[in-house]
N, CA and C atoms of all chains as a GROMACS GRO file, in nm:
protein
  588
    1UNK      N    1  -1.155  -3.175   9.188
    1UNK     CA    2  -1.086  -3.220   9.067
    1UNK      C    3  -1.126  -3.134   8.946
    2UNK      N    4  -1.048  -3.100   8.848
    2UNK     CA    5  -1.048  -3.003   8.743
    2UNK      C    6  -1.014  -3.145   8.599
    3UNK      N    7  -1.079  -3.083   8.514
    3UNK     CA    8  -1.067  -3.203   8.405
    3UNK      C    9  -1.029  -3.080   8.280
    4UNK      N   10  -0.933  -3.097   8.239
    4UNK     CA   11  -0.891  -3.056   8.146
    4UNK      C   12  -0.939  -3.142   8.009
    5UNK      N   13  -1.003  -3.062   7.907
    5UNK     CA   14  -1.048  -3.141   7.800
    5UNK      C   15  -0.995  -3.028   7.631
    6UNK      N   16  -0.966  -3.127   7.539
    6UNK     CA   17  -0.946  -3.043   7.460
    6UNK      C   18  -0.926  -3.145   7.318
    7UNK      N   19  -0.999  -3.077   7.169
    7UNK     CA   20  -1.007  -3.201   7.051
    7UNK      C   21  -0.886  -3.120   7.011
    8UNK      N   22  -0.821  -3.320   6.975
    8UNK     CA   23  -0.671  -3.253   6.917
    8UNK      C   24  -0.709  -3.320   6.748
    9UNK      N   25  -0.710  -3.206   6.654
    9UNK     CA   26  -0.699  -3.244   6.518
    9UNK      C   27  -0.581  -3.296   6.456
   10UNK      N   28  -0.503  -3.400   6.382
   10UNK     CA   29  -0.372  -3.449   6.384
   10UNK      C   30  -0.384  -3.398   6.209
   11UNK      N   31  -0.290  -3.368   6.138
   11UNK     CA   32  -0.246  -3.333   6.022
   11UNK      C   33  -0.249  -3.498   5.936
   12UNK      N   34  -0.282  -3.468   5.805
   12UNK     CA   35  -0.298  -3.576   5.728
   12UNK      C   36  -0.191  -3.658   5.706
   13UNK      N   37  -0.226  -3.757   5.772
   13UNK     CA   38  -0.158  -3.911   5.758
   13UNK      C   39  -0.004  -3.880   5.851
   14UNK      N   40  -0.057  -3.804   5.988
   14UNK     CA   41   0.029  -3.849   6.076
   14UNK      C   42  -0.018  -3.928   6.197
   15UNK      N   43  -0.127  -3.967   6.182
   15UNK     CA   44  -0.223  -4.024   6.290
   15UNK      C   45  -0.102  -4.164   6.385
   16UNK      N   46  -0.072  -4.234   6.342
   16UNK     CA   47   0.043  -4.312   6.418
   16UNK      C   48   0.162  -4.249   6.473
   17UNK      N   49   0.223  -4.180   6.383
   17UNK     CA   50   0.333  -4.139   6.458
   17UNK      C   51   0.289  -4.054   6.560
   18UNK      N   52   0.145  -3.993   6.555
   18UNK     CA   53   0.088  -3.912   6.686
   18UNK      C   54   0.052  -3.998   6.805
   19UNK      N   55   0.010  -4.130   6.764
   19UNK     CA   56  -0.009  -4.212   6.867
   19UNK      C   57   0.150  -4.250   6.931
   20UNK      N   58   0.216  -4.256   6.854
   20UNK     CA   59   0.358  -4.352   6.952
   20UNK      C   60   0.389  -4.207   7.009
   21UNK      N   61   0.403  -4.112   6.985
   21UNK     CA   62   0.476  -3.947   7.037
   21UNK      C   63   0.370  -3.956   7.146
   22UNK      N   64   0.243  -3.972   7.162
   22UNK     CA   65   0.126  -3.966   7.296
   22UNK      C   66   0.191  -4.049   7.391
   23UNK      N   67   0.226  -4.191   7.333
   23UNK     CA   68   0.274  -4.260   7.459
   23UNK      C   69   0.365  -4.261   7.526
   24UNK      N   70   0.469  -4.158   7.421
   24UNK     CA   71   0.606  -4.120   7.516
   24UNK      C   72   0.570  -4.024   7.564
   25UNK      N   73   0.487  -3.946   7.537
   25UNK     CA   74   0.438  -3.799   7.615
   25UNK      C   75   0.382  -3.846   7.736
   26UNK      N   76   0.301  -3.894   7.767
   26UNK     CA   77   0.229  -3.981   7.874
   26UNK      C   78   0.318  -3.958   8.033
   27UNK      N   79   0.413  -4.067   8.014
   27UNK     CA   80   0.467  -4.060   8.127
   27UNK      C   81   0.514  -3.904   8.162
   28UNK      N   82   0.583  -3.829   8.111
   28UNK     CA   83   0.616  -3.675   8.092
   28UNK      C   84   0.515  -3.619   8.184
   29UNK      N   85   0.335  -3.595   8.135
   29UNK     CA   86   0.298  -3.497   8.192
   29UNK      C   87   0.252  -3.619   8.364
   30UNK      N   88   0.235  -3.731   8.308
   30UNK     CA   89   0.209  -3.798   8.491
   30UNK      C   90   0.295  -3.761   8.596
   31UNK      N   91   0.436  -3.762   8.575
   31UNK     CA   92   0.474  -3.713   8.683
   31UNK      C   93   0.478  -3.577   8.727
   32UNK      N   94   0.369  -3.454   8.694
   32UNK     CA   95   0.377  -3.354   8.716
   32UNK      C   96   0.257  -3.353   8.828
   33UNK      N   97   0.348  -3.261   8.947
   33UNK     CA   98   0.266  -3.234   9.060
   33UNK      C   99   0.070  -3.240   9.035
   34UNK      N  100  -0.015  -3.296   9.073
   34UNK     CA  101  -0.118  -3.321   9.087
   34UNK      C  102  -0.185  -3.324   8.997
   35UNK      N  103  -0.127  -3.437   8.854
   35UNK     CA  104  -0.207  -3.538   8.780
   35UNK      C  105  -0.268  -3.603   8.800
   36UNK      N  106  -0.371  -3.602   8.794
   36UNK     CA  107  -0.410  -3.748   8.830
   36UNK      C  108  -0.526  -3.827   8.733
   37UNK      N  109  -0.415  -3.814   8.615
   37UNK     CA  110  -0.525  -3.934   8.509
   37UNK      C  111  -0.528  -3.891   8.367
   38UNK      N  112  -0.503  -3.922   8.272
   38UNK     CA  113  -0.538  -3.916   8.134
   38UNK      C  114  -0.623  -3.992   8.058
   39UNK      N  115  -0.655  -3.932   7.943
   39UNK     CA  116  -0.705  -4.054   7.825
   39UNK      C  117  -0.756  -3.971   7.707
   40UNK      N  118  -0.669  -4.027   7.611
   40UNK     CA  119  -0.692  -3.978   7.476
   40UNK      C  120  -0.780  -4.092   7.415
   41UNK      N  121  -0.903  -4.044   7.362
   41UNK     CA  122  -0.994  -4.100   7.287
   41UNK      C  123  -0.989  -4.096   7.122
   42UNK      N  124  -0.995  -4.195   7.065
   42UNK     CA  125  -1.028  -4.175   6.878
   42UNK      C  126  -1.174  -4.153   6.886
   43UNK      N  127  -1.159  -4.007   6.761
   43UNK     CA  128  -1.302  -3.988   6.742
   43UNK      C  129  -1.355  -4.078   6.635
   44UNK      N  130  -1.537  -4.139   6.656
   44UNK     CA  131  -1.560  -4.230   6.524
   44UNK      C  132  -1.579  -4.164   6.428
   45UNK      N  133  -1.642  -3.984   6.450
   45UNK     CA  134  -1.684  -3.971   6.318
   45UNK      C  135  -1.574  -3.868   6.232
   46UNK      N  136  -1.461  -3.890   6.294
   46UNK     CA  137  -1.352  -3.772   6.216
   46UNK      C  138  -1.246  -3.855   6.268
   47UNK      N  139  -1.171  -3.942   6.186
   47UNK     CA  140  -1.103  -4.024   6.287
   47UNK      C  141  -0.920  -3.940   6.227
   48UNK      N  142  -0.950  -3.848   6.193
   48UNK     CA  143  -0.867  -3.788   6.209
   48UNK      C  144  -0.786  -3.670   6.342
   49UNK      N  145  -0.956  -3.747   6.411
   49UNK     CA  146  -0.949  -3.636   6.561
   49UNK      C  147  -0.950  -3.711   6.647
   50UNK      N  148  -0.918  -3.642   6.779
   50UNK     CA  149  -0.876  -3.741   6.958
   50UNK      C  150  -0.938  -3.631   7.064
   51UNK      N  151  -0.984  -3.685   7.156
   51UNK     CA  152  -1.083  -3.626   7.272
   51UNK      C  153  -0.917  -3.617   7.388
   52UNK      N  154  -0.850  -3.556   7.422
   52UNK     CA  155  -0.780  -3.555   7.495
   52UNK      C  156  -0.867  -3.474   7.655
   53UNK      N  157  -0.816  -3.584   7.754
   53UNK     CA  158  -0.912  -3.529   7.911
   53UNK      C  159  -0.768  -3.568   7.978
   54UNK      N  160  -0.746  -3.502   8.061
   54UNK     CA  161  -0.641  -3.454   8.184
   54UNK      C  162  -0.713  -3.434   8.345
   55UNK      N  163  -0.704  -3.544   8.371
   55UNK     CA  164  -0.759  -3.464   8.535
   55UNK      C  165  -0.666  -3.429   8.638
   56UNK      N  166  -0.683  -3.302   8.678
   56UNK     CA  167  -0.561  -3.246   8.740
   56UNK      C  168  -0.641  -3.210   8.923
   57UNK      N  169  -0.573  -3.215   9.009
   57UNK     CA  170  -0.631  -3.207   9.179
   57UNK      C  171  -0.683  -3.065   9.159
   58UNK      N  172  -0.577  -2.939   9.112
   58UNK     CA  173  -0.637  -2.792   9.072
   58UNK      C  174  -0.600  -2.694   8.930
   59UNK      N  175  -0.661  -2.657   8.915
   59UNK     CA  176  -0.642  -2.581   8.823
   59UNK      C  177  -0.493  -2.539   8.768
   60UNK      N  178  -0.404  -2.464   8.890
   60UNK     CA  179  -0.274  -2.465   8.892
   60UNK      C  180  -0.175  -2.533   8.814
   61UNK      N  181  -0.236  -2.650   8.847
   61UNK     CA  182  -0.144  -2.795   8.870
   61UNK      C  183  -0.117  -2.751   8.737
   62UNK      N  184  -0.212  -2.773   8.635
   62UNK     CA  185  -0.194  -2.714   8.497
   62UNK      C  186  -0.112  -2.594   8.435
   63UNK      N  187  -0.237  -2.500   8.443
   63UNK     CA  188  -0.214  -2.370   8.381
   63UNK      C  189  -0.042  -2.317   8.421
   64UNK      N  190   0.008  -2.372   8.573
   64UNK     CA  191   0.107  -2.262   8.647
   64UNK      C  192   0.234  -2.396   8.637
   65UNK      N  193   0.172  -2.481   8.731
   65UNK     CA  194   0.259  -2.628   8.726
   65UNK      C  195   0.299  -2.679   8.614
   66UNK      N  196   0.245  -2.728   8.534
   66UNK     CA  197   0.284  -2.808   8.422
   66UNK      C  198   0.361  -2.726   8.343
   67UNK      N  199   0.293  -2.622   8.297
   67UNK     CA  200   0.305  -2.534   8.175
   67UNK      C  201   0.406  -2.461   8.185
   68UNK      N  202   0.487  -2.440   8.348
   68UNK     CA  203   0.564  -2.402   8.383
   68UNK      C  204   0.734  -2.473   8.372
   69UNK      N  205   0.660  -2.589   8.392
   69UNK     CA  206   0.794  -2.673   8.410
   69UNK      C  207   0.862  -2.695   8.280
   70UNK      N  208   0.990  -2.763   8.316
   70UNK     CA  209   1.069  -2.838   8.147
   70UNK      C  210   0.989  -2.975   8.126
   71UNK      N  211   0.947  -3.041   8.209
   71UNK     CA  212   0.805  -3.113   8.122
   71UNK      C  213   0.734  -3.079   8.032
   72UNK      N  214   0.649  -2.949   7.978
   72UNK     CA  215   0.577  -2.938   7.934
   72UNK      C  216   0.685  -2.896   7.797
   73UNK      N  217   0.770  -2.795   7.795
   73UNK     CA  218   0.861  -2.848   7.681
   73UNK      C  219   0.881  -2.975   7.632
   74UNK      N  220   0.930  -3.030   7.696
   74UNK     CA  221   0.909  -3.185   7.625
   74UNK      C  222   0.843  -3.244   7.553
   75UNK      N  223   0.676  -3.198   7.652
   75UNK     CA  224   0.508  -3.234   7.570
   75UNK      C  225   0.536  -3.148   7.442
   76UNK      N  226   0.561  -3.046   7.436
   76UNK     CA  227   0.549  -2.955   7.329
   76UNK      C  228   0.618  -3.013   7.205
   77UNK      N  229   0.792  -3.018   7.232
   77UNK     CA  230   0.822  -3.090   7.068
   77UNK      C  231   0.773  -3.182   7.062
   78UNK      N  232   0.699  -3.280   7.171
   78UNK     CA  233   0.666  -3.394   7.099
   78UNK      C  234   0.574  -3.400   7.014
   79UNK      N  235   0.488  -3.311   7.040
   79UNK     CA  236   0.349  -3.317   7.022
   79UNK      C  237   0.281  -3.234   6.948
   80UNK      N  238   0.335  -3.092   6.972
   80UNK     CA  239   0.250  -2.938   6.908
   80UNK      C  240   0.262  -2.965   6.752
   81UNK      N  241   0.367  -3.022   6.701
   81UNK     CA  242   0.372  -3.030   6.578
   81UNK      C  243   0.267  -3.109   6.465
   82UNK      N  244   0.208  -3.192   6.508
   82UNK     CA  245   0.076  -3.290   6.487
   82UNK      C  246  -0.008  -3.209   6.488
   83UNK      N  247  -0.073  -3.114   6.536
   83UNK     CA  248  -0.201  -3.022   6.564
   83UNK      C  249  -0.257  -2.927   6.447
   84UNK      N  250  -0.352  -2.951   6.402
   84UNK     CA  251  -0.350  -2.893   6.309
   84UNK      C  252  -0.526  -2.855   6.270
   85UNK      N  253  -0.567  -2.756   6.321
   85UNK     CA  254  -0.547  -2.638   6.380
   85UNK      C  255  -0.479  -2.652   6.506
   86UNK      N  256  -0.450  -2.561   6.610
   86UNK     CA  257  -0.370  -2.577   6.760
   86UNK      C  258  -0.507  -2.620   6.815
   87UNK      N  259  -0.487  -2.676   6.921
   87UNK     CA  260  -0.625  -2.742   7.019
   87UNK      C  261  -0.674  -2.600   7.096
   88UNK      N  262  -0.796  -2.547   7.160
   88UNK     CA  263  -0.810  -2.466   7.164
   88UNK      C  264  -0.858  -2.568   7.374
   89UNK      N  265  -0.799  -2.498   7.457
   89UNK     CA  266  -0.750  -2.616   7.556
   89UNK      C  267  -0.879  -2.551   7.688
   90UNK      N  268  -0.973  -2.602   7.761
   90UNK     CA  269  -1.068  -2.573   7.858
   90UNK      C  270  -1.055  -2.626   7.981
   91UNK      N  271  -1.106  -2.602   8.109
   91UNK     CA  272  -1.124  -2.661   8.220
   91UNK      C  273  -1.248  -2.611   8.260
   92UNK      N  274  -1.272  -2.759   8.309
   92UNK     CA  275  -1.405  -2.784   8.388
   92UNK      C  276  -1.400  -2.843   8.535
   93UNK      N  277  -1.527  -2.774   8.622
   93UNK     CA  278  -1.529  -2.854   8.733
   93UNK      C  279  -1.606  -2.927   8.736
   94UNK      N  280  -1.600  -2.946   8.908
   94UNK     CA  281  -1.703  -3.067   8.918
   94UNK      C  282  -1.836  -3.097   8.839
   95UNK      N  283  -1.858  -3.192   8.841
   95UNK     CA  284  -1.996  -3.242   8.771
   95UNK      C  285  -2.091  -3.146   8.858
   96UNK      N  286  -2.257  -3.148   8.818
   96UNK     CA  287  -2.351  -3.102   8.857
   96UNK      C  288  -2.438  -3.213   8.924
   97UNK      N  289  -2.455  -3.168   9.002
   97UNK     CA  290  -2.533  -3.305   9.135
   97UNK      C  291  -2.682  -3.283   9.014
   98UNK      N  292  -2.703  -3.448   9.016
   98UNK     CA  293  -2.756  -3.518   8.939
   98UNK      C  294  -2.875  -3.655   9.042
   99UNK      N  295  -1.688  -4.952   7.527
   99UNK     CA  296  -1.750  -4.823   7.588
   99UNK      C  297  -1.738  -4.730   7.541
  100UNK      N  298  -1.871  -4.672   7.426
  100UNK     CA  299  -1.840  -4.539   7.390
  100UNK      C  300  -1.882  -4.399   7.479
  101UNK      N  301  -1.751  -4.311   7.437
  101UNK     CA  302  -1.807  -4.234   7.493
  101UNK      C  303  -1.868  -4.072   7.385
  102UNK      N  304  -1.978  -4.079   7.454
  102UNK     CA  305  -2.034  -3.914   7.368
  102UNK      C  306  -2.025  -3.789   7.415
  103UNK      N  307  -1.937  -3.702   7.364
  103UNK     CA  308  -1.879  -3.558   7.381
  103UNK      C  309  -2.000  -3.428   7.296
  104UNK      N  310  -2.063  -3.338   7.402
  104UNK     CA  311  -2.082  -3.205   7.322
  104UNK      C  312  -2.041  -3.129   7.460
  105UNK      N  313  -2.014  -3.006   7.381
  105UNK     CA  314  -1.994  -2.900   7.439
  105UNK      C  315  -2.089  -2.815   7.466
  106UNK      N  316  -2.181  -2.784   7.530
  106UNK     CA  317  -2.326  -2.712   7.566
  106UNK      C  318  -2.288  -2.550   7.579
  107UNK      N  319  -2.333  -2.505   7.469
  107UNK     CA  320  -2.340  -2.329   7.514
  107UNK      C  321  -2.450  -2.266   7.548
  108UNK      N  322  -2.473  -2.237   7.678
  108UNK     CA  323  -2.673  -2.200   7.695
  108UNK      C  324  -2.682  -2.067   7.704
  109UNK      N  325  -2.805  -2.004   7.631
  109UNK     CA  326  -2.841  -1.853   7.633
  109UNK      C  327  -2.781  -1.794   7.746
  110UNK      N  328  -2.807  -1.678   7.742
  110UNK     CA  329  -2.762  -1.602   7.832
  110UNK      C  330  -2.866  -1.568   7.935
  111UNK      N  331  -2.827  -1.598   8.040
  111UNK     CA  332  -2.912  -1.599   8.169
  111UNK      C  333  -3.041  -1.695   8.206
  112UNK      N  334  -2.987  -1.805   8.175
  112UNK     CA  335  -3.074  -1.931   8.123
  112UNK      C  336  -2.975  -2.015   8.220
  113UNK      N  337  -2.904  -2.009   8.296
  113UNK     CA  338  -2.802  -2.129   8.369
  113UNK      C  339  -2.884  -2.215   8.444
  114UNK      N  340  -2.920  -2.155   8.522
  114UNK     CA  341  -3.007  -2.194   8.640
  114UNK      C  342  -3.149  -2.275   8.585
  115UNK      N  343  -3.205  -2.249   8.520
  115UNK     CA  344  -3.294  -2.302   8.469
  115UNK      C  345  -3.251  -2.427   8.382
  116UNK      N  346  -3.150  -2.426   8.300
  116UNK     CA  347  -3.093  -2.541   8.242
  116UNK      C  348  -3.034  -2.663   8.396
  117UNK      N  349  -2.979  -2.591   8.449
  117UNK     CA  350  -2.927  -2.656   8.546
  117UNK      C  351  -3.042  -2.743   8.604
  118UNK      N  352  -3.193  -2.682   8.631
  118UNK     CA  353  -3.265  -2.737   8.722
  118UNK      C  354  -3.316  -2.846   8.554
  119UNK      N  355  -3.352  -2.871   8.439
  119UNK     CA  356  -3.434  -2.932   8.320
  119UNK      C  357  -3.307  -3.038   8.284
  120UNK      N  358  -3.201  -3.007   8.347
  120UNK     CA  359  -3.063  -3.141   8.356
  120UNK      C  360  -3.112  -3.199   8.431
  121UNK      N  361  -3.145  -3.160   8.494
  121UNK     CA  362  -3.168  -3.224   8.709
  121UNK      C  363  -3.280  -3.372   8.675
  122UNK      N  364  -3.365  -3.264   8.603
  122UNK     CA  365  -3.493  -3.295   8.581
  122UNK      C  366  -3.456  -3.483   8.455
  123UNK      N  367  -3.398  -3.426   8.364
  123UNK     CA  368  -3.364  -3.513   8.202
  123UNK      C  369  -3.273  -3.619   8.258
  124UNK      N  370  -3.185  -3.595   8.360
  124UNK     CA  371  -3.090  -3.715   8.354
  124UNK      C  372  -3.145  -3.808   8.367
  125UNK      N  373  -3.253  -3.832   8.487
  125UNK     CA  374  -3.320  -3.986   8.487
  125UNK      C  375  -3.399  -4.074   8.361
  126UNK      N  376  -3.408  -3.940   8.287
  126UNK     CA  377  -3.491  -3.989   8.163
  126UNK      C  378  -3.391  -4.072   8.110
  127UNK      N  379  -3.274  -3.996   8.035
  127UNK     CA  380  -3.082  -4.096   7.966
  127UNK      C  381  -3.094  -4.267   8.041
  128UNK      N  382  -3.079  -4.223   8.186
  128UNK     CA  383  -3.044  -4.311   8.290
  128UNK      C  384  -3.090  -4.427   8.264
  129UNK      N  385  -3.238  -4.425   8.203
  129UNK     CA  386  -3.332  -4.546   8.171
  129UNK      C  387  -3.305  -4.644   8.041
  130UNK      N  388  -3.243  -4.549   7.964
  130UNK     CA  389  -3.199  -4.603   7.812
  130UNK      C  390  -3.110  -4.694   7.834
  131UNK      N  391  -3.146  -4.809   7.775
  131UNK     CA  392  -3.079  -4.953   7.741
  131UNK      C  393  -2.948  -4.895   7.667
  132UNK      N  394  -2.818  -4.954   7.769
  132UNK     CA  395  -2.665  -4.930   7.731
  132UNK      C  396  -2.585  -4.783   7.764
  133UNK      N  397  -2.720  -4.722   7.857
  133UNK     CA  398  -2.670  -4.599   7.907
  133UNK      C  399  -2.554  -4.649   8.019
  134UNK      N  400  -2.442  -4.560   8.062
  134UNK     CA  401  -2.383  -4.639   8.142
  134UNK      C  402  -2.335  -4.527   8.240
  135UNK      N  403  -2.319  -4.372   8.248
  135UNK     CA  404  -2.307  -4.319   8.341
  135UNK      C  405  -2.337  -4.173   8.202
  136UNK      N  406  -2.341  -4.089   8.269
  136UNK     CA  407  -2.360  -3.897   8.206
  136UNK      C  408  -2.290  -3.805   8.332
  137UNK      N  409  -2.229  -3.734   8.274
  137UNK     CA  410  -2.154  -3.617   8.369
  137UNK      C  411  -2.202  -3.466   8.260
  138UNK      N  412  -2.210  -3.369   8.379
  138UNK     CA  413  -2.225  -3.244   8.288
  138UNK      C  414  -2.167  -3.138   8.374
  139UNK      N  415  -2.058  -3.080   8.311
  139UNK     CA  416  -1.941  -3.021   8.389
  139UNK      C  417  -1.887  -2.839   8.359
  140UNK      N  418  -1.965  -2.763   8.511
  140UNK     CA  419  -1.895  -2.660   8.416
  140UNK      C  420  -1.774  -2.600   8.322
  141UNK      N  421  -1.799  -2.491   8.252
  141UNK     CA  422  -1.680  -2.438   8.186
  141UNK      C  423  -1.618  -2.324   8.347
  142UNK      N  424  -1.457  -2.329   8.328
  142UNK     CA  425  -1.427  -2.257   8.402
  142UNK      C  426  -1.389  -2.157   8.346
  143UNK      N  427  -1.342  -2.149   8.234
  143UNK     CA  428  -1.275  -2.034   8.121
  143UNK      C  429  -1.463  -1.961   8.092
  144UNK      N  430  -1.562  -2.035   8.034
  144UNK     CA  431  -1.694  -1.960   7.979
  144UNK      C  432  -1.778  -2.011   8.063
  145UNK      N  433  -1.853  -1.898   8.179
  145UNK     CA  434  -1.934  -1.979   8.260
  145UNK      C  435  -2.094  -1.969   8.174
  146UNK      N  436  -2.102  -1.990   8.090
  146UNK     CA  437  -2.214  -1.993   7.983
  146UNK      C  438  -2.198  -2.115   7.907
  147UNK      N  439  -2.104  -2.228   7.957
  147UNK     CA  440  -2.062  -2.308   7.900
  147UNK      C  441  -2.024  -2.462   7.925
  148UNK      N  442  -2.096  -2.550   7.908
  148UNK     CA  443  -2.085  -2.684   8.018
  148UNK      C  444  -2.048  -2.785   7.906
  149UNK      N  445  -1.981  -2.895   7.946
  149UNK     CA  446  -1.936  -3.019   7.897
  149UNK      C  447  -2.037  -3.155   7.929
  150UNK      N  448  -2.085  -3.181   7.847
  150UNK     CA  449  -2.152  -3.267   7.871
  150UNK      C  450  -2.102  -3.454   7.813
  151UNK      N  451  -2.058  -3.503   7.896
  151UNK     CA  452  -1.981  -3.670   7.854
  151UNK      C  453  -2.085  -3.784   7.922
  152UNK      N  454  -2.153  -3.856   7.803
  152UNK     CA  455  -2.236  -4.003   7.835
  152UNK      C  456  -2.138  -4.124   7.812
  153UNK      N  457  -2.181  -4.180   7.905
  153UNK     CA  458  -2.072  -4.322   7.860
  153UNK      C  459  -2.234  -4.454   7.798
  154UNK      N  460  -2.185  -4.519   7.688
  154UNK     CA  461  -2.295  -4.576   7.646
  154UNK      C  462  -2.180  -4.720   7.634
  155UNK      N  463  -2.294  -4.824   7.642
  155UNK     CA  464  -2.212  -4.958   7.624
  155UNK      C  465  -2.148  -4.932   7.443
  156UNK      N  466  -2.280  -4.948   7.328
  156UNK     CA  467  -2.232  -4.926   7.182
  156UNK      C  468  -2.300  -4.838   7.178
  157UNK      N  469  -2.237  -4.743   7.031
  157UNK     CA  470  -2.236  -4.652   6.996
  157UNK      C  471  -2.400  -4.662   6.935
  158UNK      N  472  -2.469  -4.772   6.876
  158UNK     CA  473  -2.583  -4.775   6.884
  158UNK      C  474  -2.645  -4.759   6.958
  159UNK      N  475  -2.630  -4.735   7.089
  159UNK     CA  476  -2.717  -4.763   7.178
  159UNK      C  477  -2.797  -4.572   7.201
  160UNK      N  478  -2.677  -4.506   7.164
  160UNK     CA  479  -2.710  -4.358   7.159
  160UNK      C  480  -2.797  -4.303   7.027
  161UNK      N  481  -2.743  -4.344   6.942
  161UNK     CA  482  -2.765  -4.279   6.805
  161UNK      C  483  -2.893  -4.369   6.703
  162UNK      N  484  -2.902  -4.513   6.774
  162UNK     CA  485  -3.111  -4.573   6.747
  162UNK      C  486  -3.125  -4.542   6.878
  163UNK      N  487  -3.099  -4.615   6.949
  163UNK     CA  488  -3.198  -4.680   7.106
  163UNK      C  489  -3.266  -4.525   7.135
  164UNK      N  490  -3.152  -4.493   7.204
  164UNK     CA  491  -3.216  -4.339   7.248
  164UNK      C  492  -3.285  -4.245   7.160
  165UNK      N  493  -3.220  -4.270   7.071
  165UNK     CA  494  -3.193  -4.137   6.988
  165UNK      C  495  -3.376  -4.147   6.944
  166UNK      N  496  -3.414  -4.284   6.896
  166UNK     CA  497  -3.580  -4.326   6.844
  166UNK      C  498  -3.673  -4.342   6.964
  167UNK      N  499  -3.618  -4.334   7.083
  167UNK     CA  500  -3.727  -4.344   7.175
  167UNK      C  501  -3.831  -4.204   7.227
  168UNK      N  502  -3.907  -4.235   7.283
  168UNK     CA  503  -4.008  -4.160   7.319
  168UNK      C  504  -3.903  -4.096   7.464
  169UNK      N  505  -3.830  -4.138   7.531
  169UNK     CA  506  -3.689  -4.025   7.598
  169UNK      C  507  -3.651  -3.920   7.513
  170UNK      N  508  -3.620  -3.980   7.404
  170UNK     CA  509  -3.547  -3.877   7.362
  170UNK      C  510  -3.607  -3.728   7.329
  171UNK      N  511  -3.761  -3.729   7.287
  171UNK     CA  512  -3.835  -3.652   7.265
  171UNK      C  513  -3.838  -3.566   7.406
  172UNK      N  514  -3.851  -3.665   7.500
  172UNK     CA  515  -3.903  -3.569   7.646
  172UNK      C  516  -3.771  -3.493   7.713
  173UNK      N  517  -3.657  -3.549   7.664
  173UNK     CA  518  -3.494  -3.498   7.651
  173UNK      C  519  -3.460  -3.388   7.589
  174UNK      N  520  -3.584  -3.365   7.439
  174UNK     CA  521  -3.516  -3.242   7.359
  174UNK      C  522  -3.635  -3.139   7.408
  175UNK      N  523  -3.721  -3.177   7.477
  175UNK     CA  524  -3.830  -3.088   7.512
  175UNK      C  525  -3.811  -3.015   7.661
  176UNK      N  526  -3.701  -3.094   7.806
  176UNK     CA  527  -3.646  -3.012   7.886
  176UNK      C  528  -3.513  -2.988   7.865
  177UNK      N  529  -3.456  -2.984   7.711
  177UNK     CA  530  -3.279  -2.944   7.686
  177UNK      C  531  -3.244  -2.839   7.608
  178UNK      N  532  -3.323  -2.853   7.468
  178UNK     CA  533  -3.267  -2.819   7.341
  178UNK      C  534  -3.306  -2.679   7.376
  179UNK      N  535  -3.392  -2.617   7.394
  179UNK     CA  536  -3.448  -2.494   7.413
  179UNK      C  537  -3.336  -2.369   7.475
  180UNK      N  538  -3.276  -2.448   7.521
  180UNK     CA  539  -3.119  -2.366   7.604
  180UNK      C  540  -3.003  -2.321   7.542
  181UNK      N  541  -3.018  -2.429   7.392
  181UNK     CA  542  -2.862  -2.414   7.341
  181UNK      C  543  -2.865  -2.289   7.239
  182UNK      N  544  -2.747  -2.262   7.241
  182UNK     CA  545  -2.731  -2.174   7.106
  182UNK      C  546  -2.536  -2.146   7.104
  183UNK      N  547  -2.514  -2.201   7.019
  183UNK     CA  548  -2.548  -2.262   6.905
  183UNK      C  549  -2.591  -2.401   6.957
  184UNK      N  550  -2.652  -2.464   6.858
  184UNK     CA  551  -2.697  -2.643   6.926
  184UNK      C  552  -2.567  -2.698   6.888
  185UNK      N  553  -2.584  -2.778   6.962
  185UNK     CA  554  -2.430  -2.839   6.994
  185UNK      C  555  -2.420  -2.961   6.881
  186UNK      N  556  -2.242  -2.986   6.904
  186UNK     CA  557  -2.207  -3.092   6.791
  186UNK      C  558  -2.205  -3.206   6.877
  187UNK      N  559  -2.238  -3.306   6.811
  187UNK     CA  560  -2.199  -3.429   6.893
  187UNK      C  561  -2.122  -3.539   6.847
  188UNK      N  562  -2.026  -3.561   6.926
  188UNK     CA  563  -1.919  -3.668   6.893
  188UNK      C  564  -1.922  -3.806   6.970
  189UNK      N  565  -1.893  -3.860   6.897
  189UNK     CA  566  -1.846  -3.997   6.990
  189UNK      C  567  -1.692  -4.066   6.971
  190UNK      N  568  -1.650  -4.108   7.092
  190UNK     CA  569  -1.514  -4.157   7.108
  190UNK      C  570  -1.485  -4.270   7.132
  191UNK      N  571  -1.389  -4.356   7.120
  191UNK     CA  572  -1.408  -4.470   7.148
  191UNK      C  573  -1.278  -4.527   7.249
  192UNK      N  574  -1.263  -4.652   7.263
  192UNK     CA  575  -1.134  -4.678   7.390
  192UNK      C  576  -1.051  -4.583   7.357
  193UNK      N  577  -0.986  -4.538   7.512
  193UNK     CA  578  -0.866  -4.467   7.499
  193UNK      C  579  -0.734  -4.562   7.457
  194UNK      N  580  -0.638  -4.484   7.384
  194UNK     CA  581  -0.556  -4.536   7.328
  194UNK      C  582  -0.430  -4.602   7.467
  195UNK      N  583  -0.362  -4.673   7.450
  195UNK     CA  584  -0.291  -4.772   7.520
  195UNK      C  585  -0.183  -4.680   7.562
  196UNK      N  586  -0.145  -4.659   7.719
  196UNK     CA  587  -0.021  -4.542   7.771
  196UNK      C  588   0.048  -4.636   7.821
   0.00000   0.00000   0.00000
């Protein structure tokens, strides 16, 4: 599993309309070949910011799959416009045996 | 359930050794009242670069409990020595409703 993580900064005093545009975005990127899971977090100490995590089966699924498809257009007007700076977007693997 | 976000950047040629003083620190977290799980996840884009996510019951529980205990000292004494830059730390709170 690959976890896509990335802080999304939202532009001043669009913080709601970024939340209702997330939840129509939502379904959009789930049905893309080997999602498997989201969750956008409010940050406490900048609550102008959100912890966005994506767990995807591979890397692909993302970078080639998603980003590829007319889904991710979709994500895009909904969404790119709120960002402010652009999210600067990472993947990680597995955890470290602990 | 909060959760606490840094992004870990460790010297250069220091992996392995951080890797084994994680190994070592997690049980120390593990013990802290309202700790509730820790993941630490490589970067796949910067392999000099790991994600580190604690899940804590409250956000107090990180920033007194831990943060004033005699852990935390023995935490910054097999951790901090690795980072550069020292990392930011955030906390997040429920994910928003999909």
């Amino acid at each position: 599993m690959i976890l896509e993580q990335a802080i999304l900064n939202i532009k001043k005093g669009r913080k709601s309309e970024f939340e209702s545009a997330m939840a129509q975005a939502v379904p959009i990127i789930s049905s893309s070949p080997g999602f498997l899971g989201l969750e956008v977090r409010p940050c406490l100490e900048n609550t102008s910011r959100y912890l966005l995590l994506v767990k995807w089966e591979r890397l692909e699924d993302h970078t080639e799959g998603f980003r590829n498809s007319p889904r991710y257009q979709e994500w895009r007007t909904l969404l790119h416009h709120f960002y402010e700076p652009f999210p600067v977007v990472e993947h990680y693997g597995d955890p470290l045996p602990s």
